[in-house]
Each structure stands twice: as structure tokens, then as C-alpha cells.
N, C-alpha and C positions, 0 to 999 in steps of 0.2 A: 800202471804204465802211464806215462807222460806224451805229451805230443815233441818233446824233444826226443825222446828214446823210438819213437814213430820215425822220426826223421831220419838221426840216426841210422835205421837200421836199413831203411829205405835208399841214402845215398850210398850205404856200402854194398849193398845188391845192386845198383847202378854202376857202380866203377868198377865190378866183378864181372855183370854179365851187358852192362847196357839196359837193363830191362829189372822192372820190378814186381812182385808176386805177395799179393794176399792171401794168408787163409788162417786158419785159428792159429797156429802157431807165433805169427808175425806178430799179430795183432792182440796177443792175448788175450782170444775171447774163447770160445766155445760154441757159437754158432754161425764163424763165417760160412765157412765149408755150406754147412747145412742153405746157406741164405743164396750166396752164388747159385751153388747147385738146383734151387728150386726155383729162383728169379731170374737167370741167364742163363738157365739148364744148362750149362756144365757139369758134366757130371766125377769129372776131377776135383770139384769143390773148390779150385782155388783161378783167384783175377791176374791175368798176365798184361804187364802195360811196357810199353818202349818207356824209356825217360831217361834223360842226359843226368848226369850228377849235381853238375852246375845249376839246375832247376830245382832244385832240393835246397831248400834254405838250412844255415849251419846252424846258426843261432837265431832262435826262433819268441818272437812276444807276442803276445793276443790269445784270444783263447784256437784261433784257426790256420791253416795254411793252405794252399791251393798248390797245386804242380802240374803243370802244361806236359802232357804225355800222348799216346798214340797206340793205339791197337795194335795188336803184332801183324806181321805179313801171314803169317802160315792160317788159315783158318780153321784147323786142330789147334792151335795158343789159345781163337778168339775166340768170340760167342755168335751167337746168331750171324753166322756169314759175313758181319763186318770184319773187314781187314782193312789195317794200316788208315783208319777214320781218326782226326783230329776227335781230343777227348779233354778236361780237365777234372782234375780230382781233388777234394777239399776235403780235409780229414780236421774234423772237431774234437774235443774233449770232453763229454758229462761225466762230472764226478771223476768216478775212477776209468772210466770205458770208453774208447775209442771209436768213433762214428766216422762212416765217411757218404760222403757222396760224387758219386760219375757223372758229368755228364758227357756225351757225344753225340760231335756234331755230325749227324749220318751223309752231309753230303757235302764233305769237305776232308780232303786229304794232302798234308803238312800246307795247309791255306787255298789249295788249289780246290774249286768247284768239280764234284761227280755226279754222277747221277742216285737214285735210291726209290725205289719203290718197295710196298711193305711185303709184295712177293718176293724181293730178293732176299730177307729175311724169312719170311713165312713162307713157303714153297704152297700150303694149301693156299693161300690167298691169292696166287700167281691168275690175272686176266679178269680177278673178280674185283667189286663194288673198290675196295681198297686201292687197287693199284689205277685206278680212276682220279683218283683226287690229287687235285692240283695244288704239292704242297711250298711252302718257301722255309728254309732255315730248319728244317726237321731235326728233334733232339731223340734220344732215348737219356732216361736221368734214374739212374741205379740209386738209392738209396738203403743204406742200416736202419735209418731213425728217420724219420718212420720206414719200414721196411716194404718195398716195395720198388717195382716197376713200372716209371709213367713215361706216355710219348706225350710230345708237345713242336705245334709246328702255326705257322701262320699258313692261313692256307686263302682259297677262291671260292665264292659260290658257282662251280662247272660243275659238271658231272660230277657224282648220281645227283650233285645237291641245285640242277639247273631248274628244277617247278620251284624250286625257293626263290632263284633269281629273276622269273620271270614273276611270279606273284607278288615280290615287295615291286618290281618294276611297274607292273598295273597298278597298285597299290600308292605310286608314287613313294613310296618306302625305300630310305639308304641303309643298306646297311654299314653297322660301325663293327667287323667281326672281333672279336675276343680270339686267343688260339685256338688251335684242333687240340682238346685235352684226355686225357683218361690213363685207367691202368691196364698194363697187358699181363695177365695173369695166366693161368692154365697149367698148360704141359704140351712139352714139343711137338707131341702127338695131335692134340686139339686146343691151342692157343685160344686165349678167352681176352677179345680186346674190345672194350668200350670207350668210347670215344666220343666227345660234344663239345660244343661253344653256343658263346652267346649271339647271336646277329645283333644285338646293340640296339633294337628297335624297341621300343612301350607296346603300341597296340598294334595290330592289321586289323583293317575294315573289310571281312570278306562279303560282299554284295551287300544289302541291308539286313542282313539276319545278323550276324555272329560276328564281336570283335575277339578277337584273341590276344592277350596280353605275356610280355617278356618270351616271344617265340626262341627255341633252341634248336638246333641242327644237329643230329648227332649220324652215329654208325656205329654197329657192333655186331659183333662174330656170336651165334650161340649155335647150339646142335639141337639137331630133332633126328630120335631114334626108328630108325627106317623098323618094317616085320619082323627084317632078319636080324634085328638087333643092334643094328651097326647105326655109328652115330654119322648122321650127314650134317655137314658144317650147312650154313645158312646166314648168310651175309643182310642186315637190315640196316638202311640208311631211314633215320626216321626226323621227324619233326616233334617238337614237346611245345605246349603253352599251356596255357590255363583262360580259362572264359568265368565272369562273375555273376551268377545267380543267385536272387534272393527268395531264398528260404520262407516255410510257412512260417517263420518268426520273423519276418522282416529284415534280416540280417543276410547282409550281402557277403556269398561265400566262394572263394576261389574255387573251381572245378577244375584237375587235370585233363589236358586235352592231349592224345597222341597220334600222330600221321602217319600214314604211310605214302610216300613220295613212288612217283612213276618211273621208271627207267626212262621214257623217250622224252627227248629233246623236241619231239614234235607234236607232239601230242603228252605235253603234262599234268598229268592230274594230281591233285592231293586227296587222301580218304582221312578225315577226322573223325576221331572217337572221343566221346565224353564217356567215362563210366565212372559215377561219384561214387563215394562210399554208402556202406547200408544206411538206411535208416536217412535217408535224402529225401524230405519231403519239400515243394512247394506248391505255390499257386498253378491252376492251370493256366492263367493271363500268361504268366512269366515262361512257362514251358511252350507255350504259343510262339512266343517272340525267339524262339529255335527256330521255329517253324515255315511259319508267315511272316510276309510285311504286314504287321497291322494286328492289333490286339484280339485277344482269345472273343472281348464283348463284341469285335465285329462280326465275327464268325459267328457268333450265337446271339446277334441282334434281331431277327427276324424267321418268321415259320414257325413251325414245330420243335426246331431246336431252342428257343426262347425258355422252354420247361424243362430240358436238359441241364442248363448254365449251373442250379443249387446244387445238382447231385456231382458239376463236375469242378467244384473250387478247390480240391484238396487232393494230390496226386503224389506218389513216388515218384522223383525219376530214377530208373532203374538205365536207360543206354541210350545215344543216341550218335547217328553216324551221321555225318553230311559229305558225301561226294562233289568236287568242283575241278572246274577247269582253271587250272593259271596262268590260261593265256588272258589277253587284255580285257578279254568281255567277262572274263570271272562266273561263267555259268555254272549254275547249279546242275549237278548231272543227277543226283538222287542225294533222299535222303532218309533215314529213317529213325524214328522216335520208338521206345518203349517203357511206356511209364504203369503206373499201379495203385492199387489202395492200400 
């Protein structure tokens, strides 16, 4: 099949019904059906779009073409509760097979501005962490090749992600943000969506202990199975970075670092977590400076700890958590170390 025979068959279903329809037949594949069905849970297997004929190119060169279209009105046509959302769709060629890609724009209909929040879509996510976020231009973008469903939005550091906004503000830190990215995978039942960007920043100096380096912002949907069995959704808005220690080989080695961010606006706190991989040894000088302002030799410069220092050069680190405040004074609220031989 050709992308002219695509076209084709496309503008003749436009001037029959107004409206055009994918599914293995159109498209001579063998796993549209299958791919709709499991990525826009339709369980029809097949894509209903509005599109005028005139949008359908006759005579076609390149290897692509795009066609400006629109989700049907009935919400039995569309998928996830979107109806009648500005949409475009760009149908490729590899080799002999047919690709296409969706996108829609969730909060715009025939140019006019809607509203959109991911409850309206997800009905479990209604009032939770999600429908929080303050987005701008939010897509959903269906794709064949690679297969898959991703959202993408520019979004605000507000709510849940406001202890980020106040901690790069202490911090003197701008952020430069990246989109709200990720795939929405799962099943209707229990929707699995991950989501993150960059804030754009190098390091944060959190008080004098602990820089953290290329911080990310993210949120996602997972489940924890309750006694009775039953899965309970669990909404996490988190923070990623990494922090650099060096190794009993002298070799300075990136560590994942993960947060967990506070709901209040008034009280925000971050909890960081380091936990490196096995077999993480270094210096206890260097595990110090987690710890304390001021080197492991000062702690162990005088008294009876002075004969400790030889037996304690050489540690695991096995976990360490630092609790803080991000409001302006960046206090330490706890923290705790566990290292090993």
C-alpha cells in the first residue's frame, strides 16, 4: 500500500460520510484494531475522526502528509471523553506499511480555548494530585511507530510541585522547565501514567551539606494492593537528581537521588533518598560530608575517638535520607545515614 492509495481511500470516506475511520482493513495492516484497542481502549478497535475532503491532499509527494481533523461529537465515536478536540493526523510510509501519528490538542475545539483536566479523562484521577497541575497547550499524541501513548504539556511549578518552587526560590534558582512528558499506558480500569520534565537547573545547594545535580519533577499513577486484594491507585508527585561521591577508588560517581515532595503550600517539605547500588564503597571523610559541615577528621580529632579514625576509613554506603524545609531558611529537619563494612 502506498500513501497515495492512503489518501485515496481517506477522501472517499470524507465525501460519503464527512468523517474518516482506521482499522486493519483501511490501512492494510493487521494490527490496527489490536493497537487502538489497547492504547485508546476502544474496544471497537477502530479511530473515528470528522475531516472535510478538501483536507485530504489528491496528488500527493514526499514521503508524508498531515490532515487537520477533529474528534467526533458522540463520546461512544471517541476515546477517553474527548469530543469534538482539534486533532492532526500525519500518515508516513516505511517500506511497504503505513504509520501514522495523532495528535490532539485537549484543550481546544475547532480553535476555540476549553477547559481539560486529566479527571476528565480518567474519572479515577478526578480531585487527585493530577487534576492539580497547572497545564498550558496539553496534547495527547497516539502513535503506530513507535507504538505508544504519550501526554505532553507545558506546564507551572504550583501545586503538588509548589516545595520545588519555593526551594529553587531560596535557592536563588530559575527554572528553565522542559514539557510535562511521559507515556499513559495501562487499562481503563487502572490507568498507568508517568510523567516528568526537566526544571532546566545544573546544581541546587541545599544548606551546606548536599548539592544535587540536573533536578527533575515528575508524577505518576501506581497501585498498592490493599488485604482484600484490591488494587488502590496512589498518585506520587516526586523529585529525581543525583548527588556525586567519591568512591574508595577516588572516582567521583553519580548517585540517584529521589523525593518525595509535601502537599502543603505551607508548610513544604522535601524527603531525599540516596540508595546507590551494591557494592558502593567509600571513604568515611566523604560519607561525613552527608552529614556534617565539616570533615569526618574534625569529628574524630580529639578524645578517645582519635583511635576510632583507622578502623573507620572504609564504609558501604548502604541509605541515606535527608528531611528539609523549602521554605527560605532551608532547615534541616532529620536525617539519617546507613552505611556498613
Amino acid at each position: 500500500m502506498t500513501l497515495q492509495d492512503v489518501a485515496d481511500r481517506l477522501r472517499q470516506q470524507a465525501k460519503t460520510a464527512a468523517r474518516i475511520t482506521l482499522n486493519n482493513t483501511v490501512l492494510d495492516r493487521n494490527d490496527i484494531n489490536e493497537l487502538i484497542a489497547r492504547y485508546l481502549w476502544r474496544s471497537e478497535g477502530n479511530l473515528i475522526l470528522v475531516a472535510s475532503p478538501s483536507a485530504i491532499p489528491e496528488s500527493l509527494s514526499g514521503t508524508s502528509f498531515s490532515v487537520d481533523v477533529h474528534l467526533p461529537e458522540r463520546a461512544s465515536d471517541s476515546f477517553l471523553n474527548l469530543c469534538n478536540r482539534d486533532a492532526t493526523i500525519t500518515f508516513t510510509c516505511s517500506g511497504n506499511t503505513i504509520e501514522f501519528t495523532l495528535v490532539v490538542d485537549l484543550t481546544l475545539v475547532k480553535k476555540k480555548p476549553v477547559s481539560w483536566q486529566f479527571g476528565n479523562s480518567f474519572p479515577q484521577l478526578q480531585g487527585d494530585y493530577f487534576d492539580e497541575l497547572t497545564l498550558s497547550s496539553p496534547q495527547l499524541i497516539f502513535s503506530t511507530q513507535p507504538k505508544q501513548l504519550n501526554f505532553s504539556s507545558e506546564f507551572t511549578l504550583s501545586q503538588p510541585f509548589d516545595s520545588i518552587a519555593q526551594l529553587l526560590k531560596a535557592t536563588d534558582n530559575k527554572a528553565s522547565l522542559s514539557k510535562l512528558e511521559g507515556l499513559i499506558q495501562g487499562s481503563k480500569l487502572q490507568p498507568e501514567i508517568a510523567l516528568k520534565a526537566s526544571l532546566g537547573v545544573n546544581m541546587v545547594h541545599i544548606s551546606t551539606i548536599i548539592t544535587i545535580k540536573s533536578p527533575e519533577v515528575g508524577i505518576k499513577v501506581s497501585y498498592d494492593n490493599t488485604l482484600e486484594g484490591i488494587a488502590s491507585l496512589v498518585t506520587v508527585p516526586y523529585l529525581t537528581a543525583s548527588v556525586d561521591l567519591t568512591n574508595s577508588k577516588g572516582q567521583s560517581m553519580p548517585l540517584k537521588i529521589t523525593g518525595a515532595l509535601s502537599s502543603s503550600s505551607q508548610f513544604p517539605i522535601i524527603s531525599l533518598y540516596v540508595s546507590p547500588e551494591a557494592q558502593f564503597s567509600t571513604n568515611i571523610d566523604k560519607i561525613a560530608s552527608l552529614v556534617v559541615d565539616s570533615s569526618w577528621d574534625t569529628v574524630l580529632s580529639s578524645g578517645n575517638a582519635v583511635a576510632l579514625k583507622d578502623y573507620l576509613s572504609l564504609f558501604g554506603l548502604k541509605q541515606y535520607n535527608l528531611e528539609f524545609s523549602a521554605q527560605e531558611d532551608l532547615s534541616i529537619l532529620s536525617s539519617y545515614l546507613c552505611i556498613g563494612t
